[in-house]
N, C-alpha and C positions, 0 to 999 in steps of 0.2 A: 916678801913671801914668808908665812909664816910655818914659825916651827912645827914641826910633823911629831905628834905625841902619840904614843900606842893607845893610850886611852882611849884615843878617838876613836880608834877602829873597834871599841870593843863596849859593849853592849850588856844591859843588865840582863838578868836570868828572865824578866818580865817582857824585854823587849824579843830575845829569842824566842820566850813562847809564842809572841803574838806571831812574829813573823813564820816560826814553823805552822801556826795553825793558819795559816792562810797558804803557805808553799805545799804543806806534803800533800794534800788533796789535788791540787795539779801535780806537784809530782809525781804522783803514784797514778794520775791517767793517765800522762804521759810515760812512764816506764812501761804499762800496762800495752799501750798503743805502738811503742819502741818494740818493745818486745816481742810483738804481734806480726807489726811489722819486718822485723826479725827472720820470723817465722815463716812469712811469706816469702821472703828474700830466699828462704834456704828451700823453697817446694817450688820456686820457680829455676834458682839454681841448681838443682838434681834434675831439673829437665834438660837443660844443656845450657853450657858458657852461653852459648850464644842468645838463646833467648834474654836468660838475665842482661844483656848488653841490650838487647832490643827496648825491653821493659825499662831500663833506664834511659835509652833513648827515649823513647815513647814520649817519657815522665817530665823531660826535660821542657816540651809545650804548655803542661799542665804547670809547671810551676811559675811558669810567668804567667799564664792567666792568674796565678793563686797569689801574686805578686803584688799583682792590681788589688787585690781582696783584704789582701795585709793590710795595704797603704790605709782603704777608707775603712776598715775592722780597727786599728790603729788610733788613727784621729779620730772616730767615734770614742773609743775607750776610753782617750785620754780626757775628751770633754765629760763622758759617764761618771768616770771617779771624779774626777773636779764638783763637776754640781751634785753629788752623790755627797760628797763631803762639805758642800753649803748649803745639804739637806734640800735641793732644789729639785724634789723628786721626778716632777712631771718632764723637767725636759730631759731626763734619763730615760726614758720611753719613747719621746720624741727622734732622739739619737736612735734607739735602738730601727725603730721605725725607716729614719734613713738610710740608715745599714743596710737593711733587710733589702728595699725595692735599688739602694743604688748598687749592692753586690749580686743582686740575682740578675738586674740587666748587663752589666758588666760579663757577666760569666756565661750567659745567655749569647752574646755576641760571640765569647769564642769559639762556644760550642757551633755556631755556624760556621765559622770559620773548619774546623774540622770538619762539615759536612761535605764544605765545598771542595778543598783541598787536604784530606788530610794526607797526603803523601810528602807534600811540598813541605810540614810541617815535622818531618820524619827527616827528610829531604838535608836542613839545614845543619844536619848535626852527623849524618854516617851517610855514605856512597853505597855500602855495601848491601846488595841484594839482598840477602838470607836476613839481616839484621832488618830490612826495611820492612818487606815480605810479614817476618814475624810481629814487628812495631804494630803495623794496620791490621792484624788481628789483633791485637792486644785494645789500638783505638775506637777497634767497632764498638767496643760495649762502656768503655771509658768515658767517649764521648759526653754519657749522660749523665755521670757524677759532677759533672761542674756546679751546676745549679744548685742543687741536694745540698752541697757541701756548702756552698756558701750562707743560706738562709742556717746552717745548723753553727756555722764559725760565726755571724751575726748573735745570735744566740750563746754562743759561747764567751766572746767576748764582753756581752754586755752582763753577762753575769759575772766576768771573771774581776770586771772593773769595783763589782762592790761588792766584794766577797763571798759571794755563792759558788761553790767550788765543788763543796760533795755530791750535789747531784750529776755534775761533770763526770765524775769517776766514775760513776752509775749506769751512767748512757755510756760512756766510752767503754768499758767491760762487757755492755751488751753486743756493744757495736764489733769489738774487734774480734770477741767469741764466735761473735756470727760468719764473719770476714774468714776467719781459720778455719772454721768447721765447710765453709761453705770453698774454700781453696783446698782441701783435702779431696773432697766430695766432688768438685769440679774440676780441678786440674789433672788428678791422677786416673778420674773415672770413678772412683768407689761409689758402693750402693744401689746399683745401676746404672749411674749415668756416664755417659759419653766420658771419654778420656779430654776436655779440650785446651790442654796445655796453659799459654799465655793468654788466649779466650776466656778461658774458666778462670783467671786469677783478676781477669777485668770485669766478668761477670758477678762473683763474688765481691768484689768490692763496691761495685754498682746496685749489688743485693744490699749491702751493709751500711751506704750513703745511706738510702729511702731509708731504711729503717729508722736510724739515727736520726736525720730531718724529722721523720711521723712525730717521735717519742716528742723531739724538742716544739713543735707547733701542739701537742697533745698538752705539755708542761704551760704553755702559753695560753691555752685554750680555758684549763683549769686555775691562772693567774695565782698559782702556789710559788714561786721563788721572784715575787716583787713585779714582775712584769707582766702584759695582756699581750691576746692579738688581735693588734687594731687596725683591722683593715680599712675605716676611713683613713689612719693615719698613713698608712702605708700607700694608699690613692692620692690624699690629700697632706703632702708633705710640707712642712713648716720651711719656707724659704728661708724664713730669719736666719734661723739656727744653719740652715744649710750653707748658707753663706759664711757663717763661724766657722763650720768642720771644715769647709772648702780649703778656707787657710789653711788650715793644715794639713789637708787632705793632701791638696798638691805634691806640695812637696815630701809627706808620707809616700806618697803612692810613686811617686819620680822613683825617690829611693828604694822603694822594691824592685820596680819596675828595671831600675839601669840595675841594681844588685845581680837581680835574676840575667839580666842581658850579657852584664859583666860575667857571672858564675857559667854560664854559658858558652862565652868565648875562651873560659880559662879550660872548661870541659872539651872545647873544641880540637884545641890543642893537645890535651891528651891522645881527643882522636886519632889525629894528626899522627901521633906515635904509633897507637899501638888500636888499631879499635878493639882485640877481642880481648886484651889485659884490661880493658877501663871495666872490665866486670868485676876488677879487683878492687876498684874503687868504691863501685857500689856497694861491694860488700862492707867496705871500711866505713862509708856514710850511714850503712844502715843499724851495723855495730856500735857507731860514736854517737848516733843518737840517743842509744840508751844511757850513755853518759852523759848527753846534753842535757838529760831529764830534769838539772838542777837547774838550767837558764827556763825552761817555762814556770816554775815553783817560784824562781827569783824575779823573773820579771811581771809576776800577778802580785806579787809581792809588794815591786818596785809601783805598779802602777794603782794597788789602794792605798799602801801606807804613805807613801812619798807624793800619788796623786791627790791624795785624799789630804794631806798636812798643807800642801798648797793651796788647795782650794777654800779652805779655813781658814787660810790665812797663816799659816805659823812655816814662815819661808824658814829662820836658822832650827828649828826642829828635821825639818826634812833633809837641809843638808847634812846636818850631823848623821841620821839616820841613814842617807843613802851609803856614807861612810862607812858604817858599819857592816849595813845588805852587804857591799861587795865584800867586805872582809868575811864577813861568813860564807857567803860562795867560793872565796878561794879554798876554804880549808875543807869543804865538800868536794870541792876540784879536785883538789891533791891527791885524798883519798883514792877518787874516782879512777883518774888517771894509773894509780897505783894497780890495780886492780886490770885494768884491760890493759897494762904493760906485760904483768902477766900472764895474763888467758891468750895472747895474738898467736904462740906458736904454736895454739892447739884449734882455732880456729877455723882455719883450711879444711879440717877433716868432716865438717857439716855439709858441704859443697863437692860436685863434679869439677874441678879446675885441674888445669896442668901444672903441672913441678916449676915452670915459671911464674903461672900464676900466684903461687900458693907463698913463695918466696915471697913475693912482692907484695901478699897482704902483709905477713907478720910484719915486715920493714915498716909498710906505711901505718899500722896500725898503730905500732908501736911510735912511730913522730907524733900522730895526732894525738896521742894519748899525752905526751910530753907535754904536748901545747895546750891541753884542758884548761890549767889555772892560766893562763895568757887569754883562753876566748872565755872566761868567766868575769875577766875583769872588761874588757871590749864587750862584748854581749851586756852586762850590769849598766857600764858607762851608759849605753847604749838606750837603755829604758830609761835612766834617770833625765836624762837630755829630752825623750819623750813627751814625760811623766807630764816636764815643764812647758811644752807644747814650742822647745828649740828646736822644730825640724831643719831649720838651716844647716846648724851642728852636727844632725845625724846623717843630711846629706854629704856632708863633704866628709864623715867621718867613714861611710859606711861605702856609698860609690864612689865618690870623691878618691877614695885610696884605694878603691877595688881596679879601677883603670887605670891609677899611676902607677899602681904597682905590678901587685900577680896577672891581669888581666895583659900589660904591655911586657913584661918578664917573661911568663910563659908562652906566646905570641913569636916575644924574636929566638927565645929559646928553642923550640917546635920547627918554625920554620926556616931560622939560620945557621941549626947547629945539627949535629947527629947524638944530642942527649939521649936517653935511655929514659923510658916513662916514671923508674922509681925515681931518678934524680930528679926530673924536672917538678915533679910531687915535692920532694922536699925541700927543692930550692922555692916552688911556687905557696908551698902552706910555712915556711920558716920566715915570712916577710910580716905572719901575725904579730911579732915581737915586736915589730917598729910600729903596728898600730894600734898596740896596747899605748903606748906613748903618748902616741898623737890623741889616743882617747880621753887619756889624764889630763894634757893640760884642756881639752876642751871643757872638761868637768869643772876646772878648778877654777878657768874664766867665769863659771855662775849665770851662764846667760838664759838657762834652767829654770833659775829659782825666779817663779811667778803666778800669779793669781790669773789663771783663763777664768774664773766666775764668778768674777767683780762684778760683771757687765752680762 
């Protein structure tokens, strides 16, 4: 093993620019959409605990359908940058193309699925009436953001792979402007219209999809950011290629898929505890996403400069480089972490929650904040293993430890003991530390460093 030099980890003033000027424009959509989403969190939580618990109930279907969408938005990107950087332009549109028709049938099914049952889908995750009750309003109008979303993450992705970023922040500003102005104006009644609670926050965001989608087939239309919209392509799709992404599709899409299954059953167990405290969580996920803001900056980062260095061919550049990425996300982490350690005991006061609730966010707030620079280096790892088209590595790295660990720990925890929900939180989110670990040495095996655009 070779010796560990700081140098390595550290980067000239040239390589920092480049990589800020490809991160802060995701960054800053992403804080923009955190933010928003924020916002939302706190006008559906002044309507009652319980809704907020419903709403994330709800959300918990949606994210495994969005799971599947990862997976092939994922291996699409990562083939994008590759031939993007062996200046192989034409099949970066071809990928985009498969994106586009295989995420919108993909997302198309679930929404059926909702049509048919969506109680059963409400069903799996809370017992309780008033929380289910409110769910199936929330999924009447949800239902139709599946589709929207996907053709606009197709599009997002495939710009995000070869550096197109600022029009990103452009659409997403429009979009989440919309989202709040139309969540003020709907949930509470203002303006005229109807009061209609957790309806009006599904409706508004079902406003904000469509839009979003228009703008990006609008962008597409006008072939201004490198790409068209090619509908023979998206009719008539390039099996070749398809059969490349599959590769890695599979196993991408496994790994959201058991993630999201995983994150599910570890959510269950919460339930298990406590249902009308897990509103405390949500709050916590919705707040620590404004700090994640630095893993989407890093990992469009991870996936031009490090996908892009591969596909050129210049395999010991990319590793030295991905060395560096994560060393500069930790020190954005630290920072980050700093800051929402602080702000947690003032938190509570944006929110309708009770005196135990409110305890049990600062608590959990303040763990997950602790653990920032731990999921910067896991998260980082995580794209670099991508970048290299290792999905084996990020399965076992990512599901692989999500069921051997928090998934089976909070499980016997929940159902064979009388834990308390903040402890089982901090016993189930403290197990990040041992797969920062296991993330390192998978890195440092190299099984990454490869050229997908030889061929």
């Amino acid at each position: 093993m070779g010796r560990i030099r700081l140098k390595d980890f550290i980067g000239s003033k040239a390589f920092y620019m480049q990589v800020t000027k490809i991160a802060l424009p995701i960054m800053a959509q992403q804080f923009v959409t955190s933010f928003v989403n924020l916002i939302d969190n706190i006008m559906v939580g002044q309507v009652s605990q319980s809704a907020l618990t419903a709403v994330s109930v709800a959300n918990r279907f949606y994210m495994l359908a969005a799971s599947v969408l990862w997976g092939l938005s994922g291996a699409a990107g990562i083939f994008i940058a590759q031939n993007y950087g062996a200046k192989k332009y034409e099949r970066c549109q071809k990928f985009l193309n498969l994106n586009i028709t295989l995420g919108a049938g993909v997302m198309a099914a679930f929404t059926v699925i909702l049509f048919i049952v969506p109680e059963w889908t409400l069903r799996l995750f809370s017992k309780n009436d008033e929380i289910i009750g409110l769910g199936l309003e929330y999924v009447g109008y949800a239902k139709f953001t599946y589709v929207p979303y996907s053709i606009s993450l197709a599009c997002i992705m495939a710009m995000q792979a070869i550096g197109q970023n600022k029009i990103q922040l452009k659409v997403g500003l429009v979009t989440v402007f919309t989202n709040t102005f139309l969540n003020w104006v709907l949930i509470y009644g203002h303006l005229g219209a109807p009061a209609m609670g957790v309806e009006g926050a599904a409706l508004a965001t079902l406003i904000a999809r469509l839009l979003e989608m228009s703008v990006y087939i609008f962008l597409l239309v006008r072939k201004n950011y490198f790409y068209r919209l090619d509908l023979k392509g998206l009719a008539k799709l390039d099996f070749s290629l398809f059969k490349s992404m599959l590769s890695k599709a599979i196993p991408l899409t496994a790994n959201e898929v058991l993630f999201q299954i995983g994150t599910s059953l570890v959510f269950k167990s919460y339930m298990r505890i406590d249902e009308l405290l897990v509103a405390a969580i949500s709050i916590v996920d919705t707040v620590m996403n404004i700090a994640f803001i630095v893993f989407g900056g890093l990992s469009a980062s991870i996936a031009i400069f490090i996908g892009g260095k591969l596909g050129s061919g210049k395999l010991d550049e990319a590793r030295d480089d991905a060395k560096k990425i994560i060393a500069f996300g930790i020190m954005i982490g630290v920072f980050l972490a700093s800051l929402l350690f602080i702000a947690a005991p003032f938190i509570h006061n944006l929110y309708d929650l009770s005196i135990e609730a409110q305890g049990a966010l600062k608590t959990m707030i303040r763990i997950k904040s602790c653990l920032i620079p731990i999921y910067v280096v896991t998260v980082c790892t995580f794209f670099v293993l991508r970048a290299g088209g290792d999905a084996v590595s990020t399965l076992i790295m990512d599901s692989g430890f999500l069921y051997a660990c928090p998934v089976l720990i909070s499980t016997v925890l929940s159902v064979f003991t009388e834990i308390d929900l903040v402890s089982l939180y901090i016993a189930t989110e403290s197990l990040e530390i041992l797969k920062m670990f296991f993330a390192i040495m998978l890195f440092k095996k190299g099984r990454w460093v490869k050229n997908l655009a030889e061929n």
